[in-house]
KESE-19580 format. One record per residue (C-alpha): x, y, z; chain; residue in one letter. Coordinates in pm, 1 decimal. Each point is the difference from the previous one (the first is absolute). Example, Ala and Ser with C-alpha at 12.3 -4.5 7.8 and 13.67 -1.06 7.14 Angstrom:
<pts>
{c1: 1230.0 c2: -450.0 c3: 780.0 chain: A resn: A}
{c1: 137.0 c2: 344.0 c3: -66.0 chain: A resn: S}
</pts>
This chain:
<pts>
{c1: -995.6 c2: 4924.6 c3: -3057.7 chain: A resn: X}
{c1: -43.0 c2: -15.4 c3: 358.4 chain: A resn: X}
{c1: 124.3 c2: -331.1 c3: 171.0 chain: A resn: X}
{c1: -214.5 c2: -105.5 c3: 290.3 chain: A resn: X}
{c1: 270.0 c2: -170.2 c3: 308.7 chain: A resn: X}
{c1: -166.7 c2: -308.5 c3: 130.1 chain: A resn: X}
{c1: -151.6 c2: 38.9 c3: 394.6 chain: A resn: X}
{c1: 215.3 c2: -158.7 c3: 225.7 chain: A resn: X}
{c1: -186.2 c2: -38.7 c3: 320.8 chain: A resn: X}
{c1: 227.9 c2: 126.0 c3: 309.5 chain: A resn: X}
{c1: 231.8 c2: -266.3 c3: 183.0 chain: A resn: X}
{c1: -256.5 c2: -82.4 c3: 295.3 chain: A resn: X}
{c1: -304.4 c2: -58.6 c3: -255.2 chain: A resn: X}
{c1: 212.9 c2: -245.9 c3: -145.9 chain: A resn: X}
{c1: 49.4 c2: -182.5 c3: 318.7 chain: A resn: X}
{c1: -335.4 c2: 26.9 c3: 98.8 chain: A resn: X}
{c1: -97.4 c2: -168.1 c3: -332.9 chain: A resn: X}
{c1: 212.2 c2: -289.6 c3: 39.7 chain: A resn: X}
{c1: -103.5 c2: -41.5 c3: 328.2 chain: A resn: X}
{c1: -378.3 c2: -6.7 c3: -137.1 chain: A resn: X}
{c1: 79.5 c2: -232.5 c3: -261.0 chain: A resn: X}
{c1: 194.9 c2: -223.1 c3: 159.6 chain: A resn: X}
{c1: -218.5 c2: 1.3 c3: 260.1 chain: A resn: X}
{c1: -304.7 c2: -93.4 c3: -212.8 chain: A resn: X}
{c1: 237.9 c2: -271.9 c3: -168.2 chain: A resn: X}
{c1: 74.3 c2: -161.5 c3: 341.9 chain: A resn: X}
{c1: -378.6 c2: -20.8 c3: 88.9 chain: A resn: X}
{c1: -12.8 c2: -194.2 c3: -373.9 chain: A resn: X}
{c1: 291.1 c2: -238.3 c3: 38.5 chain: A resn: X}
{c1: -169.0 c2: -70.4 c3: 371.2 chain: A resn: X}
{c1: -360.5 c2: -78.5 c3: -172.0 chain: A resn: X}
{c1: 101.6 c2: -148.2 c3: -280.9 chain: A resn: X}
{c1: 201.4 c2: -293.6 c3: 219.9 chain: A resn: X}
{c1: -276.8 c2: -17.8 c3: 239.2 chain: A resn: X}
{c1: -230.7 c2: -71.2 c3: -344.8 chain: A resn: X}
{c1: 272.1 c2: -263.6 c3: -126.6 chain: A resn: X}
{c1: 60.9 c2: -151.9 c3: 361.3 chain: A resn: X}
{c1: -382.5 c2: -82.4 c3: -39.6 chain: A resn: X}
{c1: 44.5 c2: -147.1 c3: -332.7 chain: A resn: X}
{c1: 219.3 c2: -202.1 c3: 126.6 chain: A resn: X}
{c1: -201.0 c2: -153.6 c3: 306.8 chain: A resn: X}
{c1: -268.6 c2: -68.9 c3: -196.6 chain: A resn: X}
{c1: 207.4 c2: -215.7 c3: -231.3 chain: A resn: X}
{c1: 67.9 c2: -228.9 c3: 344.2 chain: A resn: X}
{c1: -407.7 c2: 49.2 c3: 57.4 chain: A resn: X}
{c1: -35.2 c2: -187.0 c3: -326.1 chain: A resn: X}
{c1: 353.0 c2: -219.6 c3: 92.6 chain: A resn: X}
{c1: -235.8 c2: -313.9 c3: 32.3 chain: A resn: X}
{c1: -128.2 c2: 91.4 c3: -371.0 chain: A resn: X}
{c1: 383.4 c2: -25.7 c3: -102.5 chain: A resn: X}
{c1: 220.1 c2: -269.3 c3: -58.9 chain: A resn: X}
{c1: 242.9 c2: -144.7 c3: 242.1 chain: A resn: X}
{c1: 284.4 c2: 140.6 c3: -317.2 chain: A resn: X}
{c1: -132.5 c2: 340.5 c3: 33.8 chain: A resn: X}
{c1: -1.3 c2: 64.6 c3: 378.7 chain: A resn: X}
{c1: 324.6 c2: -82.6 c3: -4.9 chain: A resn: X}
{c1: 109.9 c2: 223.2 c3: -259.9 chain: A resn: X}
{c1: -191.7 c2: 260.9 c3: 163.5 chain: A resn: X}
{c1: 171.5 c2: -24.3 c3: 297.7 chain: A resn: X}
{c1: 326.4 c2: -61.1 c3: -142.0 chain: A resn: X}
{c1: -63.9 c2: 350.5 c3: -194.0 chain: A resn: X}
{c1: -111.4 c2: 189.5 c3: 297.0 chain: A resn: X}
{c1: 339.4 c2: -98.9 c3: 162.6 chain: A resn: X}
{c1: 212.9 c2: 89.3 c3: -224.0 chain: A resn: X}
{c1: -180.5 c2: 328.6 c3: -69.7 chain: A resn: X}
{c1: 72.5 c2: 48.8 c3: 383.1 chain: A resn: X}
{c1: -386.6 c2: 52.6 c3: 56.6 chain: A resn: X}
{c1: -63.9 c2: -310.4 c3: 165.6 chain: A resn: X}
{c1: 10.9 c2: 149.9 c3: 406.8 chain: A resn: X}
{c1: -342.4 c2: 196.4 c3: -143.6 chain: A resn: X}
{c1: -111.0 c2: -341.0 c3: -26.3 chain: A resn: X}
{c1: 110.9 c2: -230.4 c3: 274.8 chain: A resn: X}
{c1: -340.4 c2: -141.7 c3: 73.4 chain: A resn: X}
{c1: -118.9 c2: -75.5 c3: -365.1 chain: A resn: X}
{c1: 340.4 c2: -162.7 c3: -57.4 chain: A resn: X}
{c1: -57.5 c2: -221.2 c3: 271.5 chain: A resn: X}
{c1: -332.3 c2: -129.4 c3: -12.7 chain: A resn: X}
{c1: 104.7 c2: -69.6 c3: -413.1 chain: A resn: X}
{c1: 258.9 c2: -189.5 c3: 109.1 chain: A resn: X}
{c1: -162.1 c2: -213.8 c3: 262.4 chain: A resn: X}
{c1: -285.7 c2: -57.5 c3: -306.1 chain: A resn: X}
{c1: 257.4 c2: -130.8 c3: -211.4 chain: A resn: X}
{c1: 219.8 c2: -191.8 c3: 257.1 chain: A resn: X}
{c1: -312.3 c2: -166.8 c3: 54.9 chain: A resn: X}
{c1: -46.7 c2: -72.7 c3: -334.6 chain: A resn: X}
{c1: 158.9 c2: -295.5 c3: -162.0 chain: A resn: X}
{c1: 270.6 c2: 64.8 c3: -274.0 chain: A resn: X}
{c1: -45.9 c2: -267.5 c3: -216.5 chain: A resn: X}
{c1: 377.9 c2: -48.3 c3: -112.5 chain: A resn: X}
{c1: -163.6 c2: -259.4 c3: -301.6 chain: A resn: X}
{c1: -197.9 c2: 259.3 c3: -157.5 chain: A resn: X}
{c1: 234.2 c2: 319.7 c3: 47.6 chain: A resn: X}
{c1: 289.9 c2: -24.9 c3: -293.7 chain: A resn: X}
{c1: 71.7 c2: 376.7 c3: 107.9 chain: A resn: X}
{c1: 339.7 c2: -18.5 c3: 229.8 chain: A resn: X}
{c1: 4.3 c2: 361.8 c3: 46.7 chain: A resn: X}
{c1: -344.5 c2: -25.0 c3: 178.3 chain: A resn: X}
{c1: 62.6 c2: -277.1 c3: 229.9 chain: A resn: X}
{c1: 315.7 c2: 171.1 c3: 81.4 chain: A resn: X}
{c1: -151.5 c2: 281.0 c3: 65.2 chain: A resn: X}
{c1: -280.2 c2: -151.3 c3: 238.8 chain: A resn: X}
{c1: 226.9 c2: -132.0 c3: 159.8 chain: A resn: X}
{c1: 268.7 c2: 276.8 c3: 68.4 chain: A resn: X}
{c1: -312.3 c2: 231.0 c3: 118.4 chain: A resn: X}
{c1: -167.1 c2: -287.3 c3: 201.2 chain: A resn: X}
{c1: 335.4 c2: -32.7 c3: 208.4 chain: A resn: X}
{c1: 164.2 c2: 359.5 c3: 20.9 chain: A resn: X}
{c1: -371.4 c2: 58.0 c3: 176.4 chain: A resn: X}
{c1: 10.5 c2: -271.3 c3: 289.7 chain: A resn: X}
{c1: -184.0 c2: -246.6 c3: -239.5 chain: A resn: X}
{c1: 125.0 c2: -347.4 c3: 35.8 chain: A resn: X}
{c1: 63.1 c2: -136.6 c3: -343.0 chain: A resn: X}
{c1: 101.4 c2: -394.9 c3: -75.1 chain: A resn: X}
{c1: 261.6 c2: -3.0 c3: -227.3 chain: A resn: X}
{c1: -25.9 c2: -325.6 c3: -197.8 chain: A resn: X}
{c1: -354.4 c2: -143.5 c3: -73.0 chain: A resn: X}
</pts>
């Protein structure tokens, strides 16, 4: 019974492989953000479609995901739409919410009143 050795492929094919591969996985990771970075601004396109509750969280995410500098301008103009917009404290019962507003609204140059 003859045992066939498995083909190793000399050391600088091996290289050359990686290289290819990784190579060909850099040019994915590169499209695949550039697909989710437009997923992403066309969720602000269709901000005015959202609630005032899920801009925030929106931005609040893309902060603390450390994405939000891809992003500076669609953060903005949100926040302007909902700094314009009137939180009405009698209808909100969520705290976390009108915290939140509010923490975004003044760590970005927003002028908030505290007490209604």
């Amino acid at each position: 019974m003859a045992f066939c050795l498995p083909l190793t492929l000399p050391e600088w094919q091996k290289v050359n492989c990686y290289y290819v591969n990784k190579q060909r996985s850099e040019e994915w990771m590169r499209e695949r953000a550039d697909q989710l970075k437009g997923e992403v601004q066309r969720m602000f396109e269709l901000g005015n479609d959202m609630s005032a509750g899920d801009t925030v969280r929106l931005v609040d995410t893309l902060e603390h995901l450390g994405i939000d500098k891809h992003f500076l301008k669609e953060i903005d103009a949100a926040l302007s739409r909902i700094h314009g917009e009137e939180l009405e404290y009698g209808s909100s019962d969520d705290l976390h919410m009108v915290a939140l507003r509010f923490c975004l609204l003044r760590q970005h140059g927003f002028w908030v009143q505290v007490t209604s």
